[in-house]
C-alpha positions in Angstrom: 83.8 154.3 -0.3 87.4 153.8 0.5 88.0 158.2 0.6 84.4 158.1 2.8 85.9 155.3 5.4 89.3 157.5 5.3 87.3 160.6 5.8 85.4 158.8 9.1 88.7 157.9 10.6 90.5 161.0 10.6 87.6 163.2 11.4 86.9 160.5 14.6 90.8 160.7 15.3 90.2 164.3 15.5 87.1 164.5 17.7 88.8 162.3 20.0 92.1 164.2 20.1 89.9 167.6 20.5 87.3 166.3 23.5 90.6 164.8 25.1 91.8 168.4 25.6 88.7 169.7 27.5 87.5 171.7 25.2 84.4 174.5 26.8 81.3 174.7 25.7 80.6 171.2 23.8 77.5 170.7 22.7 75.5 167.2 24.4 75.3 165.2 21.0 79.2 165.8 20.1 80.6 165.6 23.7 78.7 161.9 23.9 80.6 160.9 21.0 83.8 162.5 21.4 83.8 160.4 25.2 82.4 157.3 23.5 85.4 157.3 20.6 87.3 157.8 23.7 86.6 154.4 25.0 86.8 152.8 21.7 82.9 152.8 20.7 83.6 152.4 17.1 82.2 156.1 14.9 79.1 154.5 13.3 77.4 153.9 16.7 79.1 157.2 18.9 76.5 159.8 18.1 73.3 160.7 20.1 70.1 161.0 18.5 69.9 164.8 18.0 68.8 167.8 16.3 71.3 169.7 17.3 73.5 172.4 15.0 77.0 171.1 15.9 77.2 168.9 12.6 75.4 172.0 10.6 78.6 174.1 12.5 81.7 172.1 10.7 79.5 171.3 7.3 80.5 174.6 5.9 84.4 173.9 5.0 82.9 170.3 3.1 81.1 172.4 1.4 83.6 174.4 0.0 86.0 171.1 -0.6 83.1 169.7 -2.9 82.5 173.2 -4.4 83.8 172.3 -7.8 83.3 168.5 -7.9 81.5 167.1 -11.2 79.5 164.4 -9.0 76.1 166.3 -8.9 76.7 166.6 -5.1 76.9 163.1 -4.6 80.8 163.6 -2.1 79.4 166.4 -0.6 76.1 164.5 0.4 78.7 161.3 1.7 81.2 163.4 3.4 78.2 165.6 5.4 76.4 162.4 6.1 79.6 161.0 7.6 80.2 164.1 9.3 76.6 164.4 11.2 76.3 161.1 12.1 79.7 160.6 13.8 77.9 162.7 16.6 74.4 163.5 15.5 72.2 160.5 14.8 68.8 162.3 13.8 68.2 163.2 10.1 67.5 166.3 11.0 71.1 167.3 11.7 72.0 166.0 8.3 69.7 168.3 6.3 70.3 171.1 8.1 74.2 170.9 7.2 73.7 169.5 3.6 71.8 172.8 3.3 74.9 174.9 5.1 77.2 172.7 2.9 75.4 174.1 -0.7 75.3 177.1 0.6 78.8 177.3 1.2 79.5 175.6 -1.8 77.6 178.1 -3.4 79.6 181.1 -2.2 82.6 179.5 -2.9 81.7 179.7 -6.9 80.7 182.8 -6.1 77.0 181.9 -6.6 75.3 184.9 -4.4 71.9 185.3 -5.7 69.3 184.2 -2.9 67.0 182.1 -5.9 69.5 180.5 -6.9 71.4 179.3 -3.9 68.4 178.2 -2.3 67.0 175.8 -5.3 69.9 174.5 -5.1 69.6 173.2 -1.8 66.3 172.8 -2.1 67.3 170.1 -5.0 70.4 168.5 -2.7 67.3 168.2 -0.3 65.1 165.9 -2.1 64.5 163.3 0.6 61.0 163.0 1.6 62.1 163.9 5.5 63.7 167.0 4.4 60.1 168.5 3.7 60.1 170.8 6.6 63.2 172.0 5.9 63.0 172.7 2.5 59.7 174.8 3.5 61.6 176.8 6.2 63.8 177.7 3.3 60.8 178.5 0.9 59.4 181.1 3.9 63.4 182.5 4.3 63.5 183.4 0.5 60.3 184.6 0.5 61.0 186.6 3.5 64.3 188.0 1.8 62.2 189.0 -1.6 60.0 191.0 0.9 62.9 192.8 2.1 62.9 191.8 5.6 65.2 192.1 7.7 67.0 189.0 9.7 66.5 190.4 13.3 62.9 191.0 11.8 62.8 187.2 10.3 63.9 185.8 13.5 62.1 187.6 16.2 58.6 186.6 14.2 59.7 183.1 14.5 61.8 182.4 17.8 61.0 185.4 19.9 63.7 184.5 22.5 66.1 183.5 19.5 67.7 180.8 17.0 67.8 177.9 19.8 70.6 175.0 18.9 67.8 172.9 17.4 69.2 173.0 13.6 65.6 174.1 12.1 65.9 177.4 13.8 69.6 177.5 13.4 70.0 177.2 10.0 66.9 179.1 8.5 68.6 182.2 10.2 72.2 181.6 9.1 70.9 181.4 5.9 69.1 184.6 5.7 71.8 186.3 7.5 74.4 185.2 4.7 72.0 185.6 2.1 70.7 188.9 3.1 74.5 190.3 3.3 76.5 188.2 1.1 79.1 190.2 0.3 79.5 192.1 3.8 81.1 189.9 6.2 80.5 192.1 9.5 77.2 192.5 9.3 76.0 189.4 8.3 77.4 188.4 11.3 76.0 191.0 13.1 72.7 190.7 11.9 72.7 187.4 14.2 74.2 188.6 17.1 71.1 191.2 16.7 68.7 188.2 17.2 69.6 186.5 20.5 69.7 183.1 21.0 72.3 180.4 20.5 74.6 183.4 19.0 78.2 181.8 18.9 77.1 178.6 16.8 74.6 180.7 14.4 77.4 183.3 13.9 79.8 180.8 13.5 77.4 179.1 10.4 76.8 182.5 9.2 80.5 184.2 9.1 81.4 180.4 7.4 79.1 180.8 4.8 80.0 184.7 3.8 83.3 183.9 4.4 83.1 181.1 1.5 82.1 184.1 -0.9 84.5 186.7 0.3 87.9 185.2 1.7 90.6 186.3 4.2 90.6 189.8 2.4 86.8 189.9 3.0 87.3 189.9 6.8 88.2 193.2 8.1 91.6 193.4 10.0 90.2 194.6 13.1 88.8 191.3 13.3 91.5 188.9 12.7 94.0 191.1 14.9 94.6 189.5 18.0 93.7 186.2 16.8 96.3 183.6 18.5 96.6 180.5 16.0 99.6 178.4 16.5 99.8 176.3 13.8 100.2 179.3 11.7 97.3 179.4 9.5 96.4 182.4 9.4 100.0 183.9 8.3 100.6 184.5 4.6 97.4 184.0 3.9 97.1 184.4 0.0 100.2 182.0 -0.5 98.9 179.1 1.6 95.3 179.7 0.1 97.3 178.8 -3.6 99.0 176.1 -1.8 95.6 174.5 -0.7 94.4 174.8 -3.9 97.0 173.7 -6.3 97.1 170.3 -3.9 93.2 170.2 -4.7 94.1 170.2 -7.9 96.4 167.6 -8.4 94.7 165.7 -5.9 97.7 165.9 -3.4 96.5 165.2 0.5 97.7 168.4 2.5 97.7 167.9 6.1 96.6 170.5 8.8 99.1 170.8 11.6 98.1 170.0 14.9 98.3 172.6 18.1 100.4 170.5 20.6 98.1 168.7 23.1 99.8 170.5 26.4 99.0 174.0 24.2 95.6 173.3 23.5 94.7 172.1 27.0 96.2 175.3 28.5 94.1 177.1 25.4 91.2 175.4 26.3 91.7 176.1 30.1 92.2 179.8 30.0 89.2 179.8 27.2 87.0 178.5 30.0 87.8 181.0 32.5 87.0 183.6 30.0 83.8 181.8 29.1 82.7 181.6 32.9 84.0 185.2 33.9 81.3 186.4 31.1 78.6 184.0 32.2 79.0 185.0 35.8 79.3 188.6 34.5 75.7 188.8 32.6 74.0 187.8 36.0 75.0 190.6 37.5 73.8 194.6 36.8 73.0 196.0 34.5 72.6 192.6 32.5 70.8 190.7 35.6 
């Protein structure tokens, strides 16, 4: 309990620090909360009643904390529960990122196989409310058995694509990371293909494969450019065995923070973009 609590507060801290820098494109449920932490509204009664995918979004990284724990899932369940309620208050959100948090777990161990992976969250999903979930999963494994493809999955199912409701979102992550587990770029671009919500689906998708097949699995072309100031993303390989020896002995390892003037001018800039693009797919050919 006393980890869980811990857990809360720094994840709140965080939200707040994060909304406080005008961050673009929050989704309703976490922007509520992030401006109610703001104020002071204490974390267990900040989130909105929602469905939304934001807490199925940062579920993935839990996932792969808890890979190797010896609890039967049980910290994973608390720290995912903890995790969607802070800004998503519907039990929905919480099943749909327990099932991206065993999936990612999953992956991490290097557990690939579509059977497999999907019993297990089938099993971590044994409340009687998680029944429509756990059939949405039943219909992506059998649609992966039959060989089809996830632009073939989704368009059956959400013609105009995976929405931000999590029961659209995370059926098609799934079969995306499933379906390619080994092959980073097109997993992801198997849910660009499909329309819809595509930054948040992606973002579940490329989290889970990424799980499975590391820094090294991501091709350089796509981490070139990538501006990260705390310097994450910098000898790799020796902070990866830095992370985990810690993990190991159970020492706390602390992410750095991006300076608060940095990320608002981050966040700024990232907003122009955003709108320039928005603005852009009005016009010909796109409108």
């Amino acid at each position: 309990a006393g980890a869980g609590e811990a857990f809360t507060h720094e994840l709140s801290h965080g939200l707040r620090r994060w909304i406080a820098a005008l961050p673009a494109g929050v989704g309703l449920a976490t922007l509520h909360a992030g401006l109610r932490l703001c104020v002071s509204v204490p974390p267990d009664r900040a989130g909105l009643f929602s469905a939304g995918n934001g807490a199925a979004m940062r579920s993935a990284i839990i996932g792969v904390a808890c890979a190797w724990d010896t609890d039967n899932g049980a910290r994973l369940a608390d720290l995912v529960s903890r995790s969607s309620r802070l800004t998503h208050t519907d039990p929905k959100a919480t099943y749909g990122a327990i099932a991206v948090a065993v999936g990612a777990a999953c992956f991490a161990r290097h557990e690939i196989g579509a059977v497999g992976v999907l019993e297990k969250i089938a099993a971590a999903l044994s409340e009687p409310g998680a029944g429509e979930l756990r059939e949405l999963l039943q219909v992506v494994g059998e649609s992966i058995e039959a060989g089809e493809t996830t632009e073939a999955f989704a368009q059956m199912r959400y013609p105009r694509g995976a929405s931000g409701y999590v029961y659209q979102t995370v059926p098609v992550a799934l079969h995306a990371a499933l379906s390619y587990p080994t092959d980073f770029r097109a997993a992801v671009r198997s849910v660009l293909a499909c329309g819809g919500d595509t930054d948040t689906v992606a973002a579940i998708t490329g989290a889970i494969v990424g799980a499975n097949v590391g820094t090294n699995g991501v091709s350089e072309d796509l981490r070139r450019g990538i501006w990260e100031p705390t310097g994450l993303l910098k000898n790799v390989e020796a902070r990866e065995q830095t992370f985990a020896a810690a993990w190991q002995t159970g020492t706390t390892q602390n992410v750095v923070y991006v300076p608060y003037p940095v990320a608002l001018a981050r966040n700024a800039l990232f907003a122009v973009i955003v709108l320039y693009h928005g603005f852009r797919r009005l016009l010909p050919p796109y409108g």
